[in-house]
C-alpha positions as CSV (number, residue, x, y, z in Angstrom):
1,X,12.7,21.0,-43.0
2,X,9.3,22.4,-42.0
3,X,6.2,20.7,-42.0
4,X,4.6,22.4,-45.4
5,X,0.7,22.7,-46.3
6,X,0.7,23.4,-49.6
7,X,2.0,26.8,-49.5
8,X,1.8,27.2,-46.1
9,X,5.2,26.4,-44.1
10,X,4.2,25.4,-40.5
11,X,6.8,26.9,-37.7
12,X,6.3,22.9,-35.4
13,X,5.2,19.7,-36.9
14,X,2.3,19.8,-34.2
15,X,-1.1,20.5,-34.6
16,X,-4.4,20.8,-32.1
17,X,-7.1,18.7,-33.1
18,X,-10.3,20.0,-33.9
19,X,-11.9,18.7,-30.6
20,X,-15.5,18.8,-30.8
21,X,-17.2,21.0,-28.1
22,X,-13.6,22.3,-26.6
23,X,-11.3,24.0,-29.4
24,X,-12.9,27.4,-28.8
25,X,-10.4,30.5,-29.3
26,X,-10.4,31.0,-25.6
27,X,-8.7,27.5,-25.8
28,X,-6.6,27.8,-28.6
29,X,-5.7,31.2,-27.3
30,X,-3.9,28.8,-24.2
31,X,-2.6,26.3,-26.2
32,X,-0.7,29.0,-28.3
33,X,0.9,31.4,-25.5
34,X,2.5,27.7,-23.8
35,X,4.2,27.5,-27.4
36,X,4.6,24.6,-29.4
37,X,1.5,24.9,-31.9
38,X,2.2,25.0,-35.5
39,X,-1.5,24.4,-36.2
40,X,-4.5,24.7,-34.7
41,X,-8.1,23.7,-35.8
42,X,-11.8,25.2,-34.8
43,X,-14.2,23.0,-33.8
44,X,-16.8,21.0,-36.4
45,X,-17.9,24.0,-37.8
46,X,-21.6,23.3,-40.1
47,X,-21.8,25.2,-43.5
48,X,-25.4,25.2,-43.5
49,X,-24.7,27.2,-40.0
50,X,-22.0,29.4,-41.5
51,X,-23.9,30.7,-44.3
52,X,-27.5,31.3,-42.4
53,X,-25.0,33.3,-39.6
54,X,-26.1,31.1,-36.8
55,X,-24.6,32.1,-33.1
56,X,-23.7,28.9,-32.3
57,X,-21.6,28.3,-35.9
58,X,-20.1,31.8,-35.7
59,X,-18.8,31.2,-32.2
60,X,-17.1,27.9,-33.2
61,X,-15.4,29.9,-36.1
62,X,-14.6,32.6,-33.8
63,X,-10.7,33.9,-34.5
64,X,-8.4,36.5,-34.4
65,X,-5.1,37.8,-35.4
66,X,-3.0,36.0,-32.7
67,X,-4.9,32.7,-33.4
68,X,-3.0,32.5,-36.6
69,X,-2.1,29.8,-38.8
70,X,-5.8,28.7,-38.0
71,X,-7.7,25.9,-39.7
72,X,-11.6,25.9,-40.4
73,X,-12.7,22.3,-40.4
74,X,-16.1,21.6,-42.3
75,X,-18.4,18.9,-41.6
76,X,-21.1,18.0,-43.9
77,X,-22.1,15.8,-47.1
78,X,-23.8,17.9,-49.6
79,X,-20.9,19.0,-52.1
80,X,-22.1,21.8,-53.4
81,X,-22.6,23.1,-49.5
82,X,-19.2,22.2,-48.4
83,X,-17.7,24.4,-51.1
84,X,-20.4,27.3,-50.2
85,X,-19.1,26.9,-46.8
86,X,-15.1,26.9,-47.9
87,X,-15.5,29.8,-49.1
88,X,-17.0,31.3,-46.3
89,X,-14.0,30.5,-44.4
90,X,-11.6,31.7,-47.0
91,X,-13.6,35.1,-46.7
92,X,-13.8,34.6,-42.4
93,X,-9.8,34.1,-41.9
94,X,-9.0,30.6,-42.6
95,X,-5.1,29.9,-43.4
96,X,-5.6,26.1,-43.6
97,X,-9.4,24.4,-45.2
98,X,-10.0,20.9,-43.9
99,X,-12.4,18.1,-44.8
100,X,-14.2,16.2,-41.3
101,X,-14.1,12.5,-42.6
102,X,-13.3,11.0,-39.1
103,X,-15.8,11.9,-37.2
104,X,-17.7,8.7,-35.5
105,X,-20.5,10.8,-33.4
106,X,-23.9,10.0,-34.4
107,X,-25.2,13.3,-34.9
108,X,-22.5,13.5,-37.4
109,X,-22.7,10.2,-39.0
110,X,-26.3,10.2,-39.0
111,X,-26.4,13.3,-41.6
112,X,-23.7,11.2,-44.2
113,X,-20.9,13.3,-42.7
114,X,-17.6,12.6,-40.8
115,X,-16.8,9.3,-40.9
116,X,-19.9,8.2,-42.7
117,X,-18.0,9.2,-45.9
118,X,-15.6,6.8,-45.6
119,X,-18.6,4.3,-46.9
120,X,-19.1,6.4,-49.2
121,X,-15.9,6.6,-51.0
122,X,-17.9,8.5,-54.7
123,X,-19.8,11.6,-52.0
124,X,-15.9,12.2,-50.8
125,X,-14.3,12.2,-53.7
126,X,-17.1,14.6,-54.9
127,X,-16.9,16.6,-51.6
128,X,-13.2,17.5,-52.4
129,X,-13.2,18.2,-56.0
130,X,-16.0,20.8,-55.4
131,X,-14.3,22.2,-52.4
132,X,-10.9,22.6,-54.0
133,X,-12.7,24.4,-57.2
134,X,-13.7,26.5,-54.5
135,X,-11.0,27.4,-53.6
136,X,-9.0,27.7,-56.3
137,X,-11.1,30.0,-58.0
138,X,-10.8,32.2,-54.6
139,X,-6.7,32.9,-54.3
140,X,-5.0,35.1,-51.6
141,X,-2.6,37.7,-52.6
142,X,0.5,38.0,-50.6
143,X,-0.5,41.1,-48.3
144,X,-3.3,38.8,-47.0
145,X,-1.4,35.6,-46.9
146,X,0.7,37.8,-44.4
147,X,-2.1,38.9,-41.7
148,X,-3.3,34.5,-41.9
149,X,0.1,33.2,-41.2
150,X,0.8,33.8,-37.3
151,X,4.2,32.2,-37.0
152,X,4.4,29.9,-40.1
153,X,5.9,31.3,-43.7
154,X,4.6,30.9,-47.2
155,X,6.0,29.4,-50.0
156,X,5.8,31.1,-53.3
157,X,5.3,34.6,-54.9
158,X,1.3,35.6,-56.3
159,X,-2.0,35.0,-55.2
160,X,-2.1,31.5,-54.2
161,X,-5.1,29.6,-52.8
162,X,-6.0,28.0,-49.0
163,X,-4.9,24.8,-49.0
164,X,-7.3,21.9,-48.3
165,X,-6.7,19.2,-45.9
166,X,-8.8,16.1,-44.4
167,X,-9.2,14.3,-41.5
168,X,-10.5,10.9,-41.9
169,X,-10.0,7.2,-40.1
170,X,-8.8,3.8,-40.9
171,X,-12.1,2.7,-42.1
172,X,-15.8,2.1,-40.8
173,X,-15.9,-1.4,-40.0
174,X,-13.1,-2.8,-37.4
175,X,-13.5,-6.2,-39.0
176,X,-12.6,-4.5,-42.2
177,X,-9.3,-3.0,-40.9
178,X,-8.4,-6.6,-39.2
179,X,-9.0,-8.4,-42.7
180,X,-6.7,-5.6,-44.7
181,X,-9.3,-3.8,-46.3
182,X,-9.4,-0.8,-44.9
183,X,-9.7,1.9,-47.0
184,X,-7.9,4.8,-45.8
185,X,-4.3,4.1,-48.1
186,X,-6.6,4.0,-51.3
187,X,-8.9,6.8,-49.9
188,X,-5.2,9.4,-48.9
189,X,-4.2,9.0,-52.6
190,X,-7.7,9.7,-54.4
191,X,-7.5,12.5,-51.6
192,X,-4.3,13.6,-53.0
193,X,-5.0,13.3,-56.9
194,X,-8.1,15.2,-56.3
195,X,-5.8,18.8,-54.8
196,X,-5.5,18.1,-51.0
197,X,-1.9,19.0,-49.7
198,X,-2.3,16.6,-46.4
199,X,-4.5,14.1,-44.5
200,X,-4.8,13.3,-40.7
201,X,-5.4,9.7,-40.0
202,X,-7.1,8.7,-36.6
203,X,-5.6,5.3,-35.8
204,X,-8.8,4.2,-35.2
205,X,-12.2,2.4,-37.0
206,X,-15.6,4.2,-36.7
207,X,-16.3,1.1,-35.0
208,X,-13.8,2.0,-32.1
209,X,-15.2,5.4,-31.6
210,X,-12.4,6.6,-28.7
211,X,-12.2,3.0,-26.8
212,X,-9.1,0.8,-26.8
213,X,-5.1,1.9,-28.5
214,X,-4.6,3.6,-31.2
215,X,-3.6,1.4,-34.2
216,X,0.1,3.0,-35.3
217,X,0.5,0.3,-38.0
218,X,-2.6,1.3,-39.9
219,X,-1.3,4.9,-39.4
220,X,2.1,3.7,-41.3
221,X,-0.4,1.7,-44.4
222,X,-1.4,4.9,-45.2
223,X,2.3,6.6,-45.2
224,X,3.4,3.7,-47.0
225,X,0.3,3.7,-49.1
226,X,1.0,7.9,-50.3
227,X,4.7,7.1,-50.6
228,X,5.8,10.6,-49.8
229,X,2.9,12.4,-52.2
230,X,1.5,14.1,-49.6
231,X,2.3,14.5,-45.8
232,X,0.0,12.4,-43.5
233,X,-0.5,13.6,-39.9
234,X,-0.9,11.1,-37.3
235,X,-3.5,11.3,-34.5
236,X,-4.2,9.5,-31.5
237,X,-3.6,8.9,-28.1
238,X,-0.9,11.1,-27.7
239,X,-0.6,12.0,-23.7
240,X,3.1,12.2,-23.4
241,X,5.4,13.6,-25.5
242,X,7.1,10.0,-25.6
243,X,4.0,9.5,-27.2
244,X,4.3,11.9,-29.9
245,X,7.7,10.3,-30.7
246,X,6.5,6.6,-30.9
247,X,3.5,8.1,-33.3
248,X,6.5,9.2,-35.4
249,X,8.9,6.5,-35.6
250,X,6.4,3.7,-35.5
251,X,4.4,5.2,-38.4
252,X,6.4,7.4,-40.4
253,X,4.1,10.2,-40.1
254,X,5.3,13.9,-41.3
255,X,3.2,15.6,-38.0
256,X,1.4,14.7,-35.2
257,X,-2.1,16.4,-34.2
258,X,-3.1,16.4,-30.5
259,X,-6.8,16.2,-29.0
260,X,-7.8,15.1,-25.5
261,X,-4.2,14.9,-24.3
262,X,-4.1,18.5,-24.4
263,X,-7.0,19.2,-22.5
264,X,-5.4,18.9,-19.0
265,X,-2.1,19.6,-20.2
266,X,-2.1,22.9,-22.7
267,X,1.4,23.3,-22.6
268,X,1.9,19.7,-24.0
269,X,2.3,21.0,-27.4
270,X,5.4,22.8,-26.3
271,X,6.9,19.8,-23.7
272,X,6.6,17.9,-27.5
273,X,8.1,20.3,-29.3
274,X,11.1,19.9,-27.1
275,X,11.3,16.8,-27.1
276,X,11.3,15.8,-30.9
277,X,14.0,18.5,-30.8
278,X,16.2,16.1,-28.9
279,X,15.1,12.8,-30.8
280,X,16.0,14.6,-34.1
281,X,12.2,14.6,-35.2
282,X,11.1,18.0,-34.9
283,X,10.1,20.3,-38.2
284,X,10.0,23.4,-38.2
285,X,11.5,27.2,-37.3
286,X,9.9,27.6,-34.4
287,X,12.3,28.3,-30.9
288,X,12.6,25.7,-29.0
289,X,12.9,25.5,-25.0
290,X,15.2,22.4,-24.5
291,X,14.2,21.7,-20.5
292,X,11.1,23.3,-20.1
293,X,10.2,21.1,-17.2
294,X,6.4,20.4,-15.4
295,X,4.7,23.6,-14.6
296,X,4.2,24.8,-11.2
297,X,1.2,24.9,-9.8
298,X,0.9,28.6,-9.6
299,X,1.2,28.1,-13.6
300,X,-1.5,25.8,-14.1
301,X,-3.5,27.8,-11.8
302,X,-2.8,31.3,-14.1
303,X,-3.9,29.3,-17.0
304,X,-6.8,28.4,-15.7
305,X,-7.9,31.8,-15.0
306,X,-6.8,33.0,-18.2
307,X,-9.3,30.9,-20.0
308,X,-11.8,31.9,-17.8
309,X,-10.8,35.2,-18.6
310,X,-10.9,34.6,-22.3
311,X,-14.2,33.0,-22.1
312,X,-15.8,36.0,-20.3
313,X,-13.9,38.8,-22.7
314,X,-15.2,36.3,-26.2
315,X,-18.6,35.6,-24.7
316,X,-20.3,36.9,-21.7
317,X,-20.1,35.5,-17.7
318,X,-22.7,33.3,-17.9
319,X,-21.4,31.0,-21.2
320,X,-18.1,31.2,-19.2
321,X,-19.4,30.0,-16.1
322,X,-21.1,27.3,-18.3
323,X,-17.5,26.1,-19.9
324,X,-15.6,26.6,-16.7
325,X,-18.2,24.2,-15.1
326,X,-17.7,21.6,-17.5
327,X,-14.2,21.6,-17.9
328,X,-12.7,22.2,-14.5
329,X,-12.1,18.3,-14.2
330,X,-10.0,18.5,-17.2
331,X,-7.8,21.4,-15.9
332,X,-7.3,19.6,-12.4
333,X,-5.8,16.5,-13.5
334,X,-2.3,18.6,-13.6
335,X,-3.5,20.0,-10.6
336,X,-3.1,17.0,-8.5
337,X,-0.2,16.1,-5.8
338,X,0.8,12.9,-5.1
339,X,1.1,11.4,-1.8
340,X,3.4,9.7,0.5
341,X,1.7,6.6,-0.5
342,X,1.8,6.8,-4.2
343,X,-1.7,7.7,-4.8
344,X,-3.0,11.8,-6.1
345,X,-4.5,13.8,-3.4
346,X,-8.1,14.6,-3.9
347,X,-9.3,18.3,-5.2
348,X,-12.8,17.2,-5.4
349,X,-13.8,20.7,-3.0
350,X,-11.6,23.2,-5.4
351,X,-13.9,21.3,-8.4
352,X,-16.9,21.5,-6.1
353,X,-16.6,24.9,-5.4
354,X,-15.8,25.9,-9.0
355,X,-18.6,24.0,-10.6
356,X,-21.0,25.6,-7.7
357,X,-20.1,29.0,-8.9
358,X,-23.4,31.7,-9.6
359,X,-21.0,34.1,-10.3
360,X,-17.1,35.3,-11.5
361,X,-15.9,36.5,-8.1
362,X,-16.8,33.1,-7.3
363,X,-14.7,31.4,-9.6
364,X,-11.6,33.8,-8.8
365,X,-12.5,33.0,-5.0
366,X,-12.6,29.2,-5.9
367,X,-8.6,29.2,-7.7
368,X,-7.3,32.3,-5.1
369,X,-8.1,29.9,-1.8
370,X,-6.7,27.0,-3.5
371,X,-3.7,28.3,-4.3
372,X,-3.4,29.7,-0.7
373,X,-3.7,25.4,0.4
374,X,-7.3,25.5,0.8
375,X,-10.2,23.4,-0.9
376,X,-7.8,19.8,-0.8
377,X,-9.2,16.5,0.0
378,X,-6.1,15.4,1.8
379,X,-5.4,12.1,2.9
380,X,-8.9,11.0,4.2
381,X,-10.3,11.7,1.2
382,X,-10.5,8.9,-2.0
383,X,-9.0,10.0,-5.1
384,X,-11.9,11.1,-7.5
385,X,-12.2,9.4,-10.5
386,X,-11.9,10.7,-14.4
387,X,-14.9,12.2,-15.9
C-alpha cells in the first residue's frame, strides 16, 4: 500500500524536508540518485518573492524533470498571497503544494508565518481555504500529471488538482504541550475538513526550536486525533534508519520526512528504505536494495563532487564555492575514520583546504589529495567538533 497524496501515489513512504537554506536542487538532485525519496520539498519559498520574480525566490524553486514528485512549500500569512503564490507553483512544476506552519525562525515568525499560525488558529484556517480554492480551480490534465510524477503514480482519470499539504508543530508554547493543550490534533482535522490530503508534524513546540528529543507521543495525539482521515507524516530527529522505524511504531505515523539527518548522510533515505522493508513498514513500489551497506569512502567523496558539480552547472563557480564552503562540515561527518582508540580521526586540513578555496580546481585539488590519504589530522590531532 503506497503512501498516497491525494491523487498522488508516492513510490517510498519517505520524504526530504524542506530544510531551510540547504534543499536546493543540486541537493535534492543527491538525495534522489542514492534512491529512497518518495518526496522531496524546496526550501521556504516567499510568494511575495515568486510573483515579483526575485533571484533569490526563483533559485529556491529551482527544478527539473528528474527532480520529480517535487513539493513547493509556501511560507507567508496573507491569504489572498498564499493562494497567488500556489498558483504560481502549480504553473512552475509543483506535483505536491504545502502549507509552512512549523517554522520557529524569527524571521519567519516575526511576519505571522510558520509556526506563528499555530496562535493563530482563524489566519490558518483562512490560509488553506483560499489556497485550496486555488487550486482547485487550477486542475492538471493527465498528460501533465505525467511529466510531475518522477517515480510516483496517480490515482484517477481527468484533470485533477495539486494536492495541498502542511507542515506544522505541536503547538507554540511548551507549557501548553505539557498541560495537554496543544493544538496540533484539533488543528490536523480543521486542516483536513478544509481540503488538505496530509500533514507533517514536527515533534516539537515553537518553544523548543531544534534543542532537546523529539516528542513521538505528541506525534501519535495527532494520529490518534485524525483517526485515519488523513495521513500524518512524522518528522524529527531521524539520524538512523532505526530511527525512522521507532518514528513509525511509536507514533503510528503513515510517513516519515527527514531534515538534518540527511545532510551528512544523503543516501539515508535509501539505508531507510531498506530497512522498513525488513521491519514490514515500508509503503510504496519503489525497488528496494535489501543490504545496501555504509558507503565507501571513494562514494562519499563522488557525491561530494557531484554537488559541487551541480551547484556550478545550476548557478555559477562563485555561489558554489559559497555552498561548498558552508557545507563541507556536513559532508565530512561520513567522512571520518575511527581510530584504534575509539575516537574519529580528524579532517579538519581536507575542510580547511576546501573552505580556503578561490577557485574550482581548488576544490577538486582539495577531495583528489584526500582521497589519495592526504589532508588527515591523524592521531596527534583532536577530533574537531560539530558545527
Amino acid at each position: 500500500m503506497a503512501l498516497q497524496l491525494g491523487p498522488v501515489r508516492l513510490a517510498t513512504n519517505l520524504l526530504l524536508a524542506p530544510i531551510a537554506g540547504y534543499c536546493d536542487l543540486a541537493f535534492r538532485t543527491i538525495c534522489r540518485e542514492w534512491g529512497g525519496v518518495g518526496l522531496a520539498c524546496t526550501d521556504l519559498l516567499s510568494p511575495e518573492g515568486l510573483l515579483r520574480g526575485t533571484a533569490t525566490s526563483l533559485d529556491l524553486a529551482r527544478t527539473n524533470d528528474f527532480d520529480k514528485p517535487v513539493g513547493m512549500q509556501l511560507y507567508g500569512s496573507d491569504p489572498d498571497l498564499m493562494a497567488e503564490g500556489a498558483r504560481w507553483a502549480v504553473e512552475h512544476g509543483a506535483t505536491v503544494v504545502d502549507i509552512n506552519m512549523g517554522c520557529p525562525v524569527d524571521k519567519v515568525t516575526k511576519k505571522d508565518g510558520g509556526s506563528k499560525l499555530l496562535t493563530d488558529l482563524l489566519r490558518a484556517a483562512a490560509i488553506v481555504e483560499r489556497v485550496s480554492r486555488a487550486l482547485e480551480a487550477c486542475p492538471l490534465p493527465r498528460d501533465e500529471w505525467a511529466r510531475r510524477l518522477g517515480n510516483a503514480t496517480l490515482a484517477g482519470d481527468g484533470p485533477m488538482p495539486v494536492p495541498l499539504t502542511c507542515k506544522v508543530r505541536l503547538c507554540w508554547h511548551t507549557s501548553d504541550y505539557e498541560a495537554g493543550q496543544a493544538c496540533s490534533p484539533g488543528l490536523a482535522l480543521a486542516l483536513a475538513d478544509a481540503g488538505v490530503v496530509a500533514v507533517t508534524v514536527h515533534g516539537r513546540t515553537t518553544e523548543d526550536k531544534f534543542a532537546g528529543t523529539v516528542r513521538l507521543e505528541g506525534i501519535a495525539r495527532v494520529v490518534e486525533a485524525v483517526n485515519g482521515r488523513i495521513p500524518i507524516i512524522g518528522n524529527g530527529d531521524v539520524r538512523t534508519p532505526e530511527d525512522c522505524e521507532r518514528m513509525i511504531r511509536e507514533t503510528g505515523c503513515d510517513g516519515v520526512m527527514i531534515g538534518r539527518g540527511g545532510l551528512s548522510k544523503p543516501w539515508l533515505f535509501r539505508d531507510c528504505w531498506a530497512h522498513l522493508h525488513r521491519a514490514g513498514l515500508g509503503r510504496g513500489a519503489a525497488p528496494v536494495e535489501l543490504t545496501p551497506g555504509e558507503p565507501s569512502e571513494a562514494e562519499i567523496l563522488a557525491s561530494v563532487r557531484r554537488f559541487f558539480d551541480l551547484m556550478r552547472d545550476y548557478r555559477d563557480d562563485r555561489y558554489a564555492l559559497f555552498q561548498i564552503n558552508r557545507r563541507v562540515s556536513w559532508f565530512s561527518r561520513s567522512l571520518q575514520r575511527e581510530l584504534h582508540n575509539g575516537k574519529l580521526e580528524s579532517i579538519k586540513p581536507f575542510k580547511e583546504a576546501v573552505r580556503n578555496a578561490r577557485s574550482p580546481a581548488q576544490v577538486y585539488d582539495a577531495i583528489d589529495r584526500f582521497a589519495a590519504g592526504e589532508l588527515r589530522g591523524g592521531l596527534e590531532m583532536q577530533e574537531e567538533a560539530a558545527p
